[in-house]
Residue, then its C-alpha position, 0 to 999 in steps of 0.5 A: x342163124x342160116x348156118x345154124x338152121x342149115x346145121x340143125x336141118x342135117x342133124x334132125x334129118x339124120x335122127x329121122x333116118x331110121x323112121x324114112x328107112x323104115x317106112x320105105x322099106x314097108x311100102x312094098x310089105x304094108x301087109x307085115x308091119x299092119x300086122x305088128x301093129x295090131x299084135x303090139x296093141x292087143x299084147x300092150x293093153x291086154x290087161x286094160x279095161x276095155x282089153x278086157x271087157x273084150x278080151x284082147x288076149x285071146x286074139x290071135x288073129x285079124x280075123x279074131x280081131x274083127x269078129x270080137x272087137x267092134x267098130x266105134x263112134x266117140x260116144x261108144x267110149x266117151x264114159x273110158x274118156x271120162x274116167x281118164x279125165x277123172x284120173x283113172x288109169x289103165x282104162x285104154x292103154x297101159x301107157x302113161x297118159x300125157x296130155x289130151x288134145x281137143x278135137x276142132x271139126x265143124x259138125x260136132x261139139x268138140x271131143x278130148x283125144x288122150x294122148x300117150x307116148x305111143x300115139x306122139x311116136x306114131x305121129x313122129x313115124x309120118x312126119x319123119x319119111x314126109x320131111x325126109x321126102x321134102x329133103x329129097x325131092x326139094x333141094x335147098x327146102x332146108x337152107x334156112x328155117x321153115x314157116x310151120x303152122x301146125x296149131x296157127x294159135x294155141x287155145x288158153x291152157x286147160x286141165x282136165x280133172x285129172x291135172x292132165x293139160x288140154x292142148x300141146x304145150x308148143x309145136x315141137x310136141x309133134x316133133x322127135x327129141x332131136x327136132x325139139x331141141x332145135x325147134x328155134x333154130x328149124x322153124x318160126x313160130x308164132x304163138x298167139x291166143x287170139x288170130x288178129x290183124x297183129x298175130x298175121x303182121x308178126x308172121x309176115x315180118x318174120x318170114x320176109x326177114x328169114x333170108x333162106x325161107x325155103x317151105x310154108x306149111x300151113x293147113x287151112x288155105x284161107x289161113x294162107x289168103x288171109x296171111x296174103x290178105x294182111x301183107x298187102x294192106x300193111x305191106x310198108x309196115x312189113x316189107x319196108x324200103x324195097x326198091x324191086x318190090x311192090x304191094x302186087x308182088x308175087x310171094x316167088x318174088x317176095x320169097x326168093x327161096x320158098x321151094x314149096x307150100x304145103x296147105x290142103x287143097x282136098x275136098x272143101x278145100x278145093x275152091x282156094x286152090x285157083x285164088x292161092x295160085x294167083x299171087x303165090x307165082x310160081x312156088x310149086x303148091x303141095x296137097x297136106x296129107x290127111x291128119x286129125x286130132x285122132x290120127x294120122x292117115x296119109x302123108x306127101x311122099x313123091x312129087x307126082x303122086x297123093x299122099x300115101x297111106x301112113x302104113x308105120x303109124x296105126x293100124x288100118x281098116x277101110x270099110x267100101x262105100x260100094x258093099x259096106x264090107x271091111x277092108x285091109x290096107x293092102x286089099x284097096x282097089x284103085x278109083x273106089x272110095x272107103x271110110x277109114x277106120x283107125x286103132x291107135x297106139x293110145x288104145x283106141x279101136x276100130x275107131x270110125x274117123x267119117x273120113x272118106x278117101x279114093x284110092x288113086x295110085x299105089x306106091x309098091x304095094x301101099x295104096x295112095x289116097x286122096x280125102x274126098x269128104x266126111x261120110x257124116x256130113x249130110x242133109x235129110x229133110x224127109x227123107x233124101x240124104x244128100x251128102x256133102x260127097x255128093x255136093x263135092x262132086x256137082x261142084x268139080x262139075x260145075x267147075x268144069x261146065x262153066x269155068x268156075x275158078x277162084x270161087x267160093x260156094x256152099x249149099x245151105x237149107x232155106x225155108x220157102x212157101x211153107x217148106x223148106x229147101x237147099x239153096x246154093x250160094x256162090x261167088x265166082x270172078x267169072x263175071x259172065x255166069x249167068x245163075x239160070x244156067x247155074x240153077x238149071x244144071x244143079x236142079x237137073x244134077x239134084x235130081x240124079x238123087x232118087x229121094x230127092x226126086x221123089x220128094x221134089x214129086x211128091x211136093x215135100x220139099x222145093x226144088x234147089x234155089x241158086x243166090x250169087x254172094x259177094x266175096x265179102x258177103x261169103x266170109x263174114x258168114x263163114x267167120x261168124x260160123x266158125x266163131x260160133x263154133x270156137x274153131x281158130x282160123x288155121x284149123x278151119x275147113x270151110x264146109x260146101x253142105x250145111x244141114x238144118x241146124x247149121x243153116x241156122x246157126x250160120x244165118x242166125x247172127x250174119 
């Protein structure tokens, strides 16, 4: 098996060649293929209904394009998603419609993407120069198989009216032709409904018995914490008759020839970065790029560097938090932050994802980008708007301030004295932090917000209240959230901001 996966590594590398080449090459023009991009949308789908509805043939510029085309949320085209999944044809693109995928985000009810060629070969043009980077700046990454985690437990099938599936019908769907050909021979997979004890201890077996395990790919840390999790409490059951290992082994010791783990470690994500480190050893850690079920926005690309804005996938727009105005993706200036509005190739346009990234470097002339947070994840009892950004930045600075490491926190609403207020929950292994320190510093931060303060005044609202939670304590909360929800746990950001209702529902059951 560990000539074969080294073989097939090789032959998928060279068939994602032209895609790496490619994307190189437009880092330094990212002006001229955004351009190409856009031409191909409107010339495809001129003759759909919505290329229609907004006459898609008589642009002949961005500029054309912007001032014609408006910038959506989902229920601005939910009734085009729906005649789709009636069976409708022609309505976005003119393409074939493959399948749909459902959407997974925290806030709202959950959402059916189309999916059609175009938008799977955009997928496949950013991970063809992300795993040729690996190649590169890892060696020896591909020796063996990989462990990837791309949907960690598929969901039942489902068809929509139209007879068309919802969901992927495996992993390799996100691979080329050539990479699902070879799917068994590059990765292991597990594929399993349900995330228990037993879908954790199969992985597990697998991995420890794939001699030349060279990368772990997962997205949510707390996937990874609970992989390590499972390994020490069944550890003679997984890793059996090893005399030089022990259950408090590090993974670099357990895993000899993992070069790299790749999860997300931004925004939310953050607060597992310290407890990861601590038993992964030495095995370098790598920030995921920002992907949705809607598309793909950056990817890893050089060791020293963000992810990198996908610029041969879609079609990109920035829209600055600083003046609301509309952005290209070689307009970006460095330490401002924009939310990004995506076209793809599945007819979608000018679509508002509520992400919102920092430019933090370019790469010749292509901006790098680091996700700092959801624009539509915020708070407003009466009036004060706080973000789940701003709640992100007080966190870092409680970092900081008093040496806040492998922690896990969250800001909630509480009812007090006949009113409400926000509330905020931490455990921390720094077991001398003191919470009226705590509490002092995020009255005092809260308080920077103007309508806050105002409405702290003017008696509306009580000011934020500091609890200390067990570890425990925190994920049973956020399990019994996410369930409710119906999120799978390799899909789960653990929200920092949770409004009234979520509020509710998170202490409802718990």
């Amino acid at each position: 098996m560990i000539m074969k996966s080294s073989i097939a590594y090789k032959i998928w590398l060279l068939s994602l060649k032209i895609e790496d080449l490619r994307f190189r090459y437009f880092l330094k023009k990212p002006q001229d293929v955004q351009l190409n991009i856009l031409k191909k949308y409107l010339n495809d789908n001129k003759n759909t209904s919505y290329g229609k509805r907004y006459s898609f043939s008589k642009i002949k510029s961005i500029k054309d394009f912007q001032d014609n085309i408006p910038i959506i949320k989902f229920s601005d085209i939910q009734h085009y998603i729906d005649d789709l999944s009636e069976g409708v044809s022609n309505v976005l693109s003119k393409k074939k419609l493959l399948f749909f995928e459902e959407t997974t985000g925290s806030e709202n009810s959950s959402k059916l993407i189309p999916y059609n060629k175009s938008l799977k070969q955009e997928f496949i043009s950013a991970i063809g120069p992300w795993i040729s980077s690996l190649n590169r700046n890892f060696p020896g990454i591909f020796s063996g198989r990989s462990y990837w985690s791309i949907s960690p437990s598929l969901k039942a099938k489902r068809v929509a009216s139209s007879g068309h599936r919802i969901g992927l019908e495996s992993d390799a769907a996100y691979l080329n032709r050539t990479g699902g050909l070879l799917f068994k021979y590059l990765l292991i997979t597990i594929n399993n409904e349900n995330s228990s004890e037993e879908f954790y201890k199969s992985s597990l077996k697998k991995m420890v018995r794939e001699d030349r395990l060279g990368f772990i790919s997962v997205y949510s840390p707390s996937f990874l914490i609970q992989l390590n999790n499972v390994l020490r409490r069944n550890w003679d059951e997984i890793v059996p008759n090893s005399s030089s290992l022990n259950k408090d082994s590090l993974w670099s010791d357990i895993f000899k020839n993992v070069k790299l783990i790749s999860c997300w470690l931004d925004s939310t994500s953050a607060q597992f970065e310290s407890e990861i480190k601590s038993f992964i050893g030495n095995i370098p850690l790598q920030a995921k790029g920002l992907l949705s079920t809607e598309g793909i926005v950056s990817i890893p690309f050089l060791k020293a560097y963000d992810p990198v804005l996908a610029i041969t996938s879609h079609f990109f727009e920035f829209e600055s938090q600083k003046d609301n105005k509309i952005y290209l993706a070689h307009e970006l200036n460095l330490y401002e932050s924009y939310e990004v509005i995506l076209s793809t190739g599945n007819g979608i346009m000018r679509y508002r994802t509520n992400d919102i990234v920092e430019v933090t470097n370019y790469i010749k002339n292509t901006p790098t980008v680091k996700f700092i947070g959801r624009k539509s994840s915020f708070s407003d009892l009466v009036g004060e708007k706080i973000s789940e950004v701003f709640c992100l930045n007080i966190l870092a600075q409680l970092e900081k301030k008093f040496e806040v490491f492998n922690y896990r926190a969250f800001f909630y609403i509480n009812k007090n004295q006949n009113r409400f207020n926000y509330n905020f929950a931490i455990y921390s292994s720094n077991k001398s932090l003191k919470i009226q320190d705590v509490n002092s510093f995020l009255i005092l931060e809260f308080n920077k917000n103007p309508y806050y303060s105002q409405a702290i005044k003017l008696n509306q609202i009580n000011n934020i209240q500091t609890i200390f939670i067990s570890k425990e304590k925190y994920d049973k909360l956020m399990s019994g959230f996410f369930k409710s929800k119906r999120i799978k746990e390799g899909n789960r950001k653990p929200p920092v901001l949770f409004n009234l209702n979520n509020s509710i529902k998170l202490f409802s059951k718990n």
